[in-house]
Structures are given as C-alpha cells and as structure tokens.
N, C-alpha and C positions, 0 to 999 in steps of 0.2 A: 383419140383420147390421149390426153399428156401426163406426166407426170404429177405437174400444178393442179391437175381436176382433184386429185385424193388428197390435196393439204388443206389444213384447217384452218378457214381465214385468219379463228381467232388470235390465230399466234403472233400474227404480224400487226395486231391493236393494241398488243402490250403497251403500257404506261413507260415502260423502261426509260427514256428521256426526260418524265416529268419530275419535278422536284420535290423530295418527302417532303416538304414543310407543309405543316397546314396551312389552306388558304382564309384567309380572315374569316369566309363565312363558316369555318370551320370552329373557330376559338370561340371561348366564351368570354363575358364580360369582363371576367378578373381576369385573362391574357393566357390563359390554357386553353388548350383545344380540348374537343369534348371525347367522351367517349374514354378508352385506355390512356392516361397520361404519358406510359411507358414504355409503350407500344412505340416500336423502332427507334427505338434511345440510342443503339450501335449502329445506325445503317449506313453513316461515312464513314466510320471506321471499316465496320465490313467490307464495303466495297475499295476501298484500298486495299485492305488484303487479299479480298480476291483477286485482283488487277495484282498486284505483287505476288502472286502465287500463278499467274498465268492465264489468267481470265481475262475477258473481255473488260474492253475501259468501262465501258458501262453493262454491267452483267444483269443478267434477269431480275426484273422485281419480286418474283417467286422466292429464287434462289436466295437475296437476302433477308427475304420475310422470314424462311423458313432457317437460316442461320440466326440474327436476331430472336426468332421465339428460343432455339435451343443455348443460347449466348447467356439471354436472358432466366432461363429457364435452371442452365448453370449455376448462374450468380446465384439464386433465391433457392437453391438448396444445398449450398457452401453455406449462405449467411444463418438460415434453418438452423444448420449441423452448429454454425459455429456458438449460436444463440444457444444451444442444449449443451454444447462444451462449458462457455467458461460462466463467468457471471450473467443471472437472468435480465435479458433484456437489456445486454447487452454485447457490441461484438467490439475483439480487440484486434490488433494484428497477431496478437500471440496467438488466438482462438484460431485463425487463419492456416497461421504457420503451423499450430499443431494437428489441423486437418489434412497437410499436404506436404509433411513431414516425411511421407514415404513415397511419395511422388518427386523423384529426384531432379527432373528438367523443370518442371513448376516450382521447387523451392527454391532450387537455383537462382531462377528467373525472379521471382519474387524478391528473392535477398539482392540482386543486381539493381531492380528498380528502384529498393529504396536505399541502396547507396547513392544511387545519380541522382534520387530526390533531395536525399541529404547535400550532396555535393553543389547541386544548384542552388539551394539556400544558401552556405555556406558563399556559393560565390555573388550573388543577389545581396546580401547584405553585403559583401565588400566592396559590390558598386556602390551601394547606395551610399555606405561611409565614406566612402572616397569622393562621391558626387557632389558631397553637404560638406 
C-alpha cells in the first residue's frame, strides 16, 4: 500500500487550466451567457493577485470562486450602505468616501486612484490635443 492509494482522484480533474469564459453554447442569443451574469466578473483580476501575493500562476478554481463571491459580495453591501447614505437610488463617490472614512488604508487608496484617474485624463487629452 502507498501513499497515492488514500488520495482523492478528484483533485487532480480540477478545471484550473480551462478558461472562465463562457463557451458559446453557454450564452444566449442577445451575447450574455446564461444563468449569474455576475458571476466571476473579478476572476483575472483575482488570479493576478493571488500570483502577486505568492500563489501559484494558476491557482485553484475554488480558491477564486470563493474570493470572487466574497469580492463580489463586498461590493453589494458598500453599494447597499451607500444607497441608504446619501440620495435614494442613487450612489456618489462621496457616499463611498463617507462609508470608509474611518478605514484609513481604503480611503487612502481610494483618494490615490482617483488622482491617477484624474491625472490620466488630464494627460489623454493633452495627447489628443497635441495629436489634432
């Protein structure tokens, strides 16, 4: 008896190679796939950060199913909160910032992104002006 008799095939049938996208016979006629539209919306992002955090190049499909739902799961109860903050049925950045106002690495990071978003316009039209 070996060691390999007590492992569980199924671990080594994981999908982990295949590609999330749906396969055509998956979408529907109007070009969505069926089922969760939603459903793994971060999974290339995930998996670069898991790979930049020390993970394998291609890490378990579990592993980012189950980041994805809590990513996901995040998002829609920030947006929730922010929808009962400011104007109904509606969400601002300010709604945002004042939900994670006392979360001082997220607001940080928040105020950084949208300077470099700013910053990238800013330089995106000066190409464009200079180009024309």
């Amino acid at each position: 008896m070996s060691l390999l008799d007590d492992v569980d095939e199924s671990l080594f049938e994981s999908s982990d190679f295949e590609d999330d996208e749906p396969t055509t016979s998956d979408k529907r006629k109007d070009g969505k796939s069926g089922g969760d539209e939603k459903k793994g919306c971060f999974r290339r992002e995930l998996r670069s950060m898991v790979y930049g955090f020390g993970d394998d190049k291609v890490p378990y499909a579990e592993t980012i199913e189950i980041l994805d739902e809590i990513v996901v799961e995040y998002v829609r109860l920030i947006i929730m909160r922010a929808m009962d903050v400011g104007k109904s049925g509606k969400v601002t950045l300010e709604d945002i910032h004042y939900l994670i106002r006392r979360d001082v690495k997220k607001y940080g990071r928040v105020k950084d992104l949208l300077s470099m978003s700013e910053e990238l316009k800013k330089a995106r039209k000066a190409f464009d002006e200079a180009k024309y």
